[in-house]
Every structure is written in C-alpha cells, then in structure tokens.
C-alpha positions as CSV (number, residue, x, y, z in Angstrom):
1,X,33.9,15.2,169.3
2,X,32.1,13.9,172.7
3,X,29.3,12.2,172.6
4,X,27.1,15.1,174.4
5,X,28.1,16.9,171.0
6,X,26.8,14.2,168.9
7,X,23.7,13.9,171.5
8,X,23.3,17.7,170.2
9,X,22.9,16.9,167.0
10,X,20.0,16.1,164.4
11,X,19.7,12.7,163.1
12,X,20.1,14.4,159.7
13,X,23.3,15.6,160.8
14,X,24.2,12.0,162.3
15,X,23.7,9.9,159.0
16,X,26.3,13.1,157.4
17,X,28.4,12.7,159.8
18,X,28.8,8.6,160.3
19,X,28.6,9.2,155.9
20,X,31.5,11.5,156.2
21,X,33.8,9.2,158.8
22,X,33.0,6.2,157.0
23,X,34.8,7.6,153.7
24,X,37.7,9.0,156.1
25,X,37.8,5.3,157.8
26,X,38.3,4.1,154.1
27,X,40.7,7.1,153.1
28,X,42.7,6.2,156.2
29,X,43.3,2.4,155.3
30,X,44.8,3.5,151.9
31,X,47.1,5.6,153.2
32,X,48.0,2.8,155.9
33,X,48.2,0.3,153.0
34,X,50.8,2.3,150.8
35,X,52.8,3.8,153.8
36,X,51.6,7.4,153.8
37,X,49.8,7.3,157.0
38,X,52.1,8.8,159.8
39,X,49.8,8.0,162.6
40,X,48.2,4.9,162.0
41,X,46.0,5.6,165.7
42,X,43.6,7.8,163.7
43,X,41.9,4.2,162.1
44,X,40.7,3.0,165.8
45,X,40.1,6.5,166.4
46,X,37.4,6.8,163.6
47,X,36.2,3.8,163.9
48,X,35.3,4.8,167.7
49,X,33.7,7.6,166.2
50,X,31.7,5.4,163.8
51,X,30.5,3.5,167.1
52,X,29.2,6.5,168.9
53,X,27.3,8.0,166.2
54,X,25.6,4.7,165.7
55,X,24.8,4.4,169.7
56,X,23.2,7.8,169.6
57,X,21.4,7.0,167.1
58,X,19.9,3.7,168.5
59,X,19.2,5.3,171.2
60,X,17.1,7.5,169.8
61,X,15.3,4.8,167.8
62,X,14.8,2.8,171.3
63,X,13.5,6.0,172.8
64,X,10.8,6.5,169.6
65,X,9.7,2.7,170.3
66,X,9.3,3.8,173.4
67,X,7.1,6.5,173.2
C-alpha cells in the first residue's frame, strides 16, 4: 500500500491497520525463528509499513495542533 492510500484513510482505519501489521510483524518473526518463513524480506517490509502508518498519523496530529 502507498502512502497516498494510507493518506486516504481514517484514523480509525489507521490504528486497525498499524494493529493488524503489528500482529503480522510478530507472526512473521516466528516463522523466521523456526524456519518456515520462505522470504524473510516481508519482516523489513512490514516494519516499513508500521513506519508509514505512524508518519500519517503524526502528521495529522501536527496538522490538528496546528489548527
């Protein structure tokens, strides 16, 4: 997902999602840890994810200071 899609979204939706790829982030490094992940590139690539939904969302608490 780009981050004009998670620009699109609520902040509802935000906390669900950085919720939901938290638990895959944690899902992830079990299967790492007992050798059933086949591409261990999805770890930094949630992580990444993790990062933009938490920009967005300071963003938009910056901008609400703001205003």
């Amino acid at each position: 997902m780009e981050i004009d899609d998670l620009r699109g979204m609520t902040d509802e939706e935000l906390q669900t999602e950085v919720y939901e790829t938290h638990r895959e982030l944690m899902n992830l490094r079990f299967r790492a840890a007992t050798m059933q992940l086949a591409n261990v590139r999805e770890i930094p690539k949630a992580k990444k994810r993790v990062a933009r939904i938490n920009t967005v969302l300071r963003e938009r608490e910056l901008a609400n200071e703001l205003a």
